[in-house]
Structures are given as C-alpha cells and as structure tokens.
C-alpha positions in Angstrom: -27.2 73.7 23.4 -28.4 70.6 24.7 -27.0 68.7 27.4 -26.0 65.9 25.5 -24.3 68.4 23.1 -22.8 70.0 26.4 -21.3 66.9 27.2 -19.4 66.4 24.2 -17.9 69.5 23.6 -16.9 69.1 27.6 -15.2 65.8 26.4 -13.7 67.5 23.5 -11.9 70.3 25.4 -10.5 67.7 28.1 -9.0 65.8 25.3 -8.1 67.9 22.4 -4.5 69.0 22.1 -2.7 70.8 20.1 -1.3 68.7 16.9 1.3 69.5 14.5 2.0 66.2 12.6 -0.1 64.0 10.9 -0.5 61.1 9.0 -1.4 60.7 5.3 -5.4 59.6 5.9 -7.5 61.6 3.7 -10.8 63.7 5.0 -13.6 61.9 4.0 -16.4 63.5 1.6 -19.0 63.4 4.4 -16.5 64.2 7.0 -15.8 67.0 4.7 -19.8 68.0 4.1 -20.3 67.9 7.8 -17.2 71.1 8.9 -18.4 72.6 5.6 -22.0 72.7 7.3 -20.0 73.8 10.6 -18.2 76.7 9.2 -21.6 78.2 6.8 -23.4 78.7 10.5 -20.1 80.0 12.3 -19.5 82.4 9.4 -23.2 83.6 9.7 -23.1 83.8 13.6 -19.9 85.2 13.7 -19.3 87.5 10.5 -16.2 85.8 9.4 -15.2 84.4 6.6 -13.9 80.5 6.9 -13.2 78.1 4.3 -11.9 74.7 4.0 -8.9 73.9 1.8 -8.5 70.3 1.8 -6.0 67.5 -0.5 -3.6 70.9 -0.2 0.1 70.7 1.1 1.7 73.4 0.3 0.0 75.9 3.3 2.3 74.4 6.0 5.2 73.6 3.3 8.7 74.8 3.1 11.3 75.9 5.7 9.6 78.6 7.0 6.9 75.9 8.7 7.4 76.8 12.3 6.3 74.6 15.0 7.3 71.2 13.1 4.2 71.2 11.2 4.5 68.1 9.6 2.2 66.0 6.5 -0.8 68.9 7.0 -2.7 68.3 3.6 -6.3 70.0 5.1 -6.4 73.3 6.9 -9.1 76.3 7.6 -8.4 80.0 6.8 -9.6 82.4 9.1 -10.5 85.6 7.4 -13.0 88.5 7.6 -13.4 92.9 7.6 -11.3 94.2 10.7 -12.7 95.7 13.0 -12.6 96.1 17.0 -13.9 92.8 17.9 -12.6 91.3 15.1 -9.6 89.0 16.8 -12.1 87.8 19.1 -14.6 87.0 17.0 -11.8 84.9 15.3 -10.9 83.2 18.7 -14.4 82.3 19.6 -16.0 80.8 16.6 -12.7 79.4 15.1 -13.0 77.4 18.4 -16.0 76.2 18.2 -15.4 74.8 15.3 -11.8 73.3 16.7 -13.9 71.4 19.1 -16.3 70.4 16.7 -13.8 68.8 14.5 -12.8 67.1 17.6 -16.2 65.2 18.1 -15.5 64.1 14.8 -12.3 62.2 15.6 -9.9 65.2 13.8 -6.9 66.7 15.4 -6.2 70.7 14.9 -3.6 73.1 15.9 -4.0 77.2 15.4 -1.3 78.4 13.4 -0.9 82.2 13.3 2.5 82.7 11.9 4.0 79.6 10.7 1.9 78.9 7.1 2.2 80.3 3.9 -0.5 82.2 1.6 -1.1 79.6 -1.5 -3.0 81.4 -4.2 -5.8 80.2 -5.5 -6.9 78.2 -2.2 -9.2 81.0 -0.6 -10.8 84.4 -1.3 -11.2 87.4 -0.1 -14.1 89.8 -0.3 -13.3 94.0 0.0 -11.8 94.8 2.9 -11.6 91.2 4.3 -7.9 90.2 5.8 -6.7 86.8 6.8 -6.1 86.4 10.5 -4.6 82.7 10.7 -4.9 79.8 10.0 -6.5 76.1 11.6 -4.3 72.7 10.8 -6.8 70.2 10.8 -7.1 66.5 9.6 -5.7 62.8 11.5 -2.7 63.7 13.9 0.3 61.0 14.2 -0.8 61.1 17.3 -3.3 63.0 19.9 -0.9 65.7 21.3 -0.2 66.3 24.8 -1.1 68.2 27.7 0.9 71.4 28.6 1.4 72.8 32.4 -1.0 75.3 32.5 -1.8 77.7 35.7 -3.9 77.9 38.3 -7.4 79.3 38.4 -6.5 81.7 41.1 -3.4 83.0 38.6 -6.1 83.9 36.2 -9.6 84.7 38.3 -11.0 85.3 41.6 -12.6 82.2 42.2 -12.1 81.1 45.5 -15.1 80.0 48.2 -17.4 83.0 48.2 -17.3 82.2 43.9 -20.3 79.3 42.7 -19.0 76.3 41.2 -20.3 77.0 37.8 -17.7 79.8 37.3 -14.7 77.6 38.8 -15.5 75.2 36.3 -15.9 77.7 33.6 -12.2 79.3 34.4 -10.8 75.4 34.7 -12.1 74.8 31.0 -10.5 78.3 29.8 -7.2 77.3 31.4 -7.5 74.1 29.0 -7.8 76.7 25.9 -4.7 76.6 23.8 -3.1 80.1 23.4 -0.3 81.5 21.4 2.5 79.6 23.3 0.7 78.7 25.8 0.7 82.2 27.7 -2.6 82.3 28.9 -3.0 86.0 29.4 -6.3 86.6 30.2 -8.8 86.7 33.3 -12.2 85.8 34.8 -14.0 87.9 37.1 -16.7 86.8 39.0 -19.2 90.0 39.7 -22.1 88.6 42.7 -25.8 89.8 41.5 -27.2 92.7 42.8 -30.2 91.4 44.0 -32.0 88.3 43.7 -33.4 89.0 40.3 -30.5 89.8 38.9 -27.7 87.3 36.8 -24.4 87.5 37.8 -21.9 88.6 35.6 -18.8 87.8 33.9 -15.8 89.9 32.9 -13.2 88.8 30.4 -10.2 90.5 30.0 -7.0 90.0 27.9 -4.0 90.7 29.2 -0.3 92.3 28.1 2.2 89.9 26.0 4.7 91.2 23.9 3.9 87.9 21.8 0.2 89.2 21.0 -2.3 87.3 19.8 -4.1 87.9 23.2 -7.7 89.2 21.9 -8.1 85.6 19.8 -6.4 83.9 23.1 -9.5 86.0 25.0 -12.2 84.9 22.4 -11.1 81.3 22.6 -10.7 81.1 26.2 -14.6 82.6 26.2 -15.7 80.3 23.9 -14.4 77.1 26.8 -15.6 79.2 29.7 -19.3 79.2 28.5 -19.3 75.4 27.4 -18.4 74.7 31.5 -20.2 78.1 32.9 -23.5 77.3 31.1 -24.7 80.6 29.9 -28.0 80.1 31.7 -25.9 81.1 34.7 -24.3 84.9 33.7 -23.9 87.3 31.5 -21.0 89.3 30.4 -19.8 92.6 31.1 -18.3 94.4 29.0 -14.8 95.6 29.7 -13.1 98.7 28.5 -9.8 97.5 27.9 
C-alpha cells in the first residue's frame, strides 16, 4: 500500500469502534458498488466467501439479538471451506474490509453469536460454513473506546524492540476482540545478521470464550498497517 493509503487506514483503526445501533439512513448505491468491489478482491486474496446483504432487518431481529443490536438493516456474512487457517483468514480480511468501510464514513461491529441465519440472503458453495457475521451501515453514534492493556501484557517490546513493532502491537491492542479479551501476543525476534529481516510471531492465546484465531487474524491485520511489512516477516508458530 501506499503511504497515503497507510495513513487512512491508521486514522481508521484510531477511530473506529465497535457499533451496535444505528440509525435508519440507507447505504447508498455507489457506497454499496464501492464494499461490493472491496469484498470481490478480499474473497480472491483471502479464499472466503463474503457477501453483502443490504435493505435486510431481520439478521440482527428478534430476542435472541445479543449485544443491543439495534435498527441494523445492512450486514456482511462471513463464510468459506474450513480448514486450519480458516478462522484467521476470517479475522484478517474481514478486517480489512471493517476498516475500509470506515474510510467510507460506515460504522461496524463483528457479531459472532448474536444474528440469525435469514434464508434466502446468502449462499453457500459445497463444503463452505458461515463463520459470523459484520453489522455495518450509519451508527447512532461512533462507539467508544474500551480499556484495553498494555503492550508489555501482550509483547516483549520494551527498549532493545524498534519502534516499528511498538507501534504495530499499540495498533493490535486497538483491534476489537470477542469481548474485548485480547488474547494474543507479539514477539519481536532481532535478525540474525545484517541481511536478514527480523521477524514476527503471532500467537493466540487460551479463553474459554473462543473466538481467539479470528481475534489473532484481526489483531495481524492492525499490527501490519502500523509495523509496515517492509520491516518483518512472520514466523510461523506451532500452536
């Protein structure tokens, strides 16, 4: 990406919340065009399988609506074929395009429990599942910031670390998670030798709530955006 680009999505993820009411203003046809564009090149990039349901109220409808969801007419479903990267996959590129919508003036909140299946408003190949699902559209308002912890609670960063990575864990930290329980880490690996990148390794960690892999993929997604990939790589963990 470019800088200019960089810049924006850095804007995004300081002032994108997590919404759960909003108002009755309608997503506009080009608005519409423009996260329909989004989502073809994240479902290419990413194998998944997202689509837009829009002018639709019943998804976040009813009593079982948890998280006083509230006037949602527009969400995304988040669906594709499991497999072992699967929930992170979900995390990372469902996040990019949360941000996205953000530079476009929309509001979002990740729902993975609290909406309801409405036939007819998605399909799904063989073998695809739906993993959960994005509230988008104009909130009531723009949210709020939640406590969240401190790098050091979630990284080694401290003086020896380069600033690049301190600011990649400070944008994770702003990620929104499954009630907001942040379980994952960042840790900084120094290169070898001068020739070498350093590297990066992302791990989730345990919560009886789960969720944590798409938590991990969407806390990745932030921490490149503020890293700048140009500056590591990632290892792989094991676990």
């Amino acid at each position: 990406m470019d800088n200019n680009e960089r810049l924006r999505l850095l804007e995004a993820i300081r002032n994108r919340h997590s919404v759960r009411r909003y108002n009755a203003n309608p997503i506009t046809t080009d608005v519409a065009a423009l996260l329909q564009s989004k989502i073809d090149q994240l479902n290419r990039t990413g194998n998944l399988h997202m689509q837009l349901v829009t002018d639709e109220p019943k998804g976040f409808g009813g009593i079982f609506a948890y998280g006083k969801f509230f006037g949602v007419r527009n969400y995304v479903v988040i669906a594709g074929k499991k497999d072992a990267t699967f929930d992170e996959r979900v995390g990372y590129y469902g996040e990019q395009l949360v941000l996205y919508a953000q530079t476009l003036g929309l509001n979002t909140c990740w729902a993975g429990l609290s909406y309801r299946k409405v036939p007819g408003t998605y399909t799904l190949a063989a073998g695809e599942q739906i993993s959960c699902y994005i509230a988008i559209g104009y909130g009531e308002t723009q949210g709020v910031a939640h406590r969240i912890r401190a790098a050091a609670d979630v990284s080694n960063a401290g003086p020896d670390t380069p600033q690049w990575f301190l600011d990649g864990v400070n944008a994770a930290l702003l990620a929104p998670t499954a009630i907001n329980q942040q379980k994952f880490r960042f840790e900084y690996i120094a290169p070898k030798t001068a020739s070498d990148k350093a590297k990066v390794m992302a791990q989730k960690g345990f919560s009886i709530i789960g969720y944590t892999k798409i938590d991990l993929g969407i806390a990745k997604c932030h921490f490149e955006i503020a890293a700048g990939t140009d500056n590591f790589e990632w290892m792989v963990s094991t676990t």
